[in-house]
C-alpha positions as CSV (number, residue, x, y, z in Angstrom):
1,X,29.0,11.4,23.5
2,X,25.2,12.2,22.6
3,X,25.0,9.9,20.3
4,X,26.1,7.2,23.0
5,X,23.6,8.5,25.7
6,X,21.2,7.8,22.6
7,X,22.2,4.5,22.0
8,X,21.5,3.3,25.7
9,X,18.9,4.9,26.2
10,X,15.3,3.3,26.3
11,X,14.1,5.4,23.0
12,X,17.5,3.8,21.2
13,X,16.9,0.7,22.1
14,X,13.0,0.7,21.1
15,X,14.3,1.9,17.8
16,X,17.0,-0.6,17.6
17,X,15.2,-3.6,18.5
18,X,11.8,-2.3,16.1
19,X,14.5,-2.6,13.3
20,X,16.8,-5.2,14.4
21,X,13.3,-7.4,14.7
22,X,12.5,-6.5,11.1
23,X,16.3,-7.0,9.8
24,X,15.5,-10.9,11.1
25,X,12.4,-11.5,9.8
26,X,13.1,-10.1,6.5
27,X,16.2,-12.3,6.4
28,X,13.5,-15.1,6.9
29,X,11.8,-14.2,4.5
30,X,14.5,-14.3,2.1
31,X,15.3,-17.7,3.0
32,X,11.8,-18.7,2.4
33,X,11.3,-17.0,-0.5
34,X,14.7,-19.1,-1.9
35,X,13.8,-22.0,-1.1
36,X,10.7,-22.7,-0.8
37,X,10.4,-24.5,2.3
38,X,7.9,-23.4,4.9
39,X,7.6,-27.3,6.5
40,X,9.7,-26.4,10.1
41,X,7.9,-23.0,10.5
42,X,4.5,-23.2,11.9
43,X,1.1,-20.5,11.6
44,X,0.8,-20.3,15.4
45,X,4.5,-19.4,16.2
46,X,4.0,-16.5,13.5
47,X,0.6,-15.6,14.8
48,X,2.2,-15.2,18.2
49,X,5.0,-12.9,16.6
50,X,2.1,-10.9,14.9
51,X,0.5,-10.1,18.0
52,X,3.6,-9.4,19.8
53,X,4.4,-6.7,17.2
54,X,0.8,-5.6,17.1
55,X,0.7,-4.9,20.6
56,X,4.6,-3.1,20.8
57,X,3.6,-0.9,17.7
58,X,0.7,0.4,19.9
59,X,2.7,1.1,22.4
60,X,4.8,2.9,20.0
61,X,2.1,4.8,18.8
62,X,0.9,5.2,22.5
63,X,4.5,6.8,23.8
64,X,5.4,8.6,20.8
65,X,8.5,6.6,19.8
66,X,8.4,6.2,16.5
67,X,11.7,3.7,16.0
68,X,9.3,1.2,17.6
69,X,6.1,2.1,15.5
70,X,7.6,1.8,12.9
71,X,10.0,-1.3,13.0
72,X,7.1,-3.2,14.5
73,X,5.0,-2.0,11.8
74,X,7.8,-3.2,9.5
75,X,7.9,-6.5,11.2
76,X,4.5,-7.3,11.0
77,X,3.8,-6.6,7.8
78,X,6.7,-9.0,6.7
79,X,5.2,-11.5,9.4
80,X,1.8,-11.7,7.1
81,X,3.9,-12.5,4.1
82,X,5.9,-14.8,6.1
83,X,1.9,-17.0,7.2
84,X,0.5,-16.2,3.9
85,X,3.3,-18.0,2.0
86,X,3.3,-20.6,4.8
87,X,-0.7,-21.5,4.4
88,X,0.5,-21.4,0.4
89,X,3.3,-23.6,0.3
90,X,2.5,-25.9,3.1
């Protein structure tokens, strides 16, 4: 059951939600990337995500978790895609 006490624990569920938030996004990004279409997604909404992200991967950083550096490092990066192909295609 250690992997369990791991899952529910605040340092498993960093790590899972850093991921989990990047799994979405780049699922998004996808979609975008398919289609093309950018005209129901806004810069300001994705702005907000990017400094959401920034702010949890300094915590992160700050606490020493890792899983959440590094999936909200992974989620803002594909967040800057996401705007940059927004301001392009829009």
């Amino acid at each position: 059951m250690p992997q369990l006490r791991w899952i529910i624990s605040m340092h498993g569920r960093a790590y899972m939600a850093g991921l989990g938030n990047a799994l979405v996004l780049a699922l998004q990004l996808v979609q975008i990337i398919h289609t093309h279409k950018v005209a129901g997604l806004s810069i300001p909404m994705f702005a907000g995500f990017l400094f959401i992200q920034l702010t949890f991967m300094e915590v992160g950083w700050k606490t020493k978790q890792r899983g959440m550096f590094i999936g909200m490092l992974a989620s803002a990066l594909i967040t800057v895609v996401i705007i940059t192909l927004i301001a392009l295609w829009k």
